[in-house]
N, C-alpha and C positions, 0 to 999 in steps of 0.2 A: 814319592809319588807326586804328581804334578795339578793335582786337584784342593779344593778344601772341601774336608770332611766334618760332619757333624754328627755325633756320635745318635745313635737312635734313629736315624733315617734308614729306609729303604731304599736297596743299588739294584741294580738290574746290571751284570756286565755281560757282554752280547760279545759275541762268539764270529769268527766270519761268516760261517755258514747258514748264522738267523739271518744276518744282515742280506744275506741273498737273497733269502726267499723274497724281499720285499719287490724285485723284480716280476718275481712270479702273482704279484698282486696282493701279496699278504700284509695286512694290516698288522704288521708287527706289535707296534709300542702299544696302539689301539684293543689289541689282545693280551697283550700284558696286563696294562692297568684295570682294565675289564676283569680278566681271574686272580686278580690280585686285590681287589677294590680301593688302590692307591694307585698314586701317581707316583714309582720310583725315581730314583735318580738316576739318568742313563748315563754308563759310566762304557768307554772302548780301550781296551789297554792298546798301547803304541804298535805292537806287534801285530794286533789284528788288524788295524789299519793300514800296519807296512804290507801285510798278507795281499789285502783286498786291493793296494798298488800294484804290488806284481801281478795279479790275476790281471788286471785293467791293461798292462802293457802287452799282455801276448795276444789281444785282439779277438775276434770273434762273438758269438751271442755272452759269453760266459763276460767276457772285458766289458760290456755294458753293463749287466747285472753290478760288477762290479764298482762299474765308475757311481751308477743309481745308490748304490750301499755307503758309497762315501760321501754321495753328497747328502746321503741323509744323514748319516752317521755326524757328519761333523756341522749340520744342524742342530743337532737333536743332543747326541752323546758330551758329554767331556771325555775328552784323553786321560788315559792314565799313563804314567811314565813307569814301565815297570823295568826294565832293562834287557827284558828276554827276548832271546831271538826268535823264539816259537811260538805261534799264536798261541795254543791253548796251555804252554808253560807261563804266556803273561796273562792269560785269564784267571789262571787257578791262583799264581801271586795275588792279583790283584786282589780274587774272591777270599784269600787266604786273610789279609793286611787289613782289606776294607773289617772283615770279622773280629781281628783283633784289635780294633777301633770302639768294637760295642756294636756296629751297626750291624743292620740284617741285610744278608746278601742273597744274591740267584744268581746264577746264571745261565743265560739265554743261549740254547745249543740246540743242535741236531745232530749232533755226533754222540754218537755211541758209546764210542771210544772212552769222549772227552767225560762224558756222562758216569761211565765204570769207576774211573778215575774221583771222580767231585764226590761220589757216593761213599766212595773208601775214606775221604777228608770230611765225610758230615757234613757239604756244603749242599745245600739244596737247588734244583735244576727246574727250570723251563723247556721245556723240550717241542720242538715241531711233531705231531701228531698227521701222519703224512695223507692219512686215511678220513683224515677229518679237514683236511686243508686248514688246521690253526695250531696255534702257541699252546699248551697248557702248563699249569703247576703241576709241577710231579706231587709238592706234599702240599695240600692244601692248609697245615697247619705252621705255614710260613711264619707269620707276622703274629 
């Protein structure tokens, strides 16, 4: 992986579909660190950024949101090199690797899906609360 890790730290790794919301005005990282009462380390596996390039290319309101998700993303995030071709196969490596590190992981989603998935691996989630317009902990006893 393409980062340096320090074991005992908090990762945040974010998913495409948080990164979009931030179009829709949502104070992403801002809501993170707020229900989490730390500053994690924002971490974007490669995949999800290759993701958010192809949505940017096919144009329309969705290709902004996306272009907005990368320019913050690669502000804000470090890369992770994971090697997968699927975003949320390099999400769950990453959150899988970062764990086996020692450190403590989330990751930042709104997919359902991706969420079923992370639940069955023990990895705890951030989820868009769509009803509430914000980020929450799933398990508050994160950290």
């Amino acid at each position: 992986m393409g980062t340096d890790k320090v074991a005992g730290k908090v990762y945040a790794v974010l998913d495409s579909n948080a990164l979009l919301q931030i179009y829709r005005g949502v104070g992403l990282f801002e809501q993170i660190e707020e229900s989490l009462d730390v500053k994690p380390i924002f971490v974007c596996p490669d995949a999800v950024l290759k993701e958010l390039e192809d949505i940017e290319s096919r144009g329309g309101e969705l290709s902004r949101a996306a272009r907005l998700a990368l320019e913050v993303a690669t502000g804000i995030c470090s890369e992770l090199k994971t090697g997968e071709k699927s975003g949320d196969n390099s999400v769950i490596k990453a959150a899988l690797e970062l764990q086996e590190e020692g450190s403590k992981v989330l990751v930042v989603t709104s997919d359902r899906e991706l969420r079923k998935r992370l639940r069955t691996l023990g990895i705890k989630t951030v989820y868009y609360r769509e009803s509430q317009h914000r980020f929450e902990v799933e398990v508050k006893d994160v950290l």
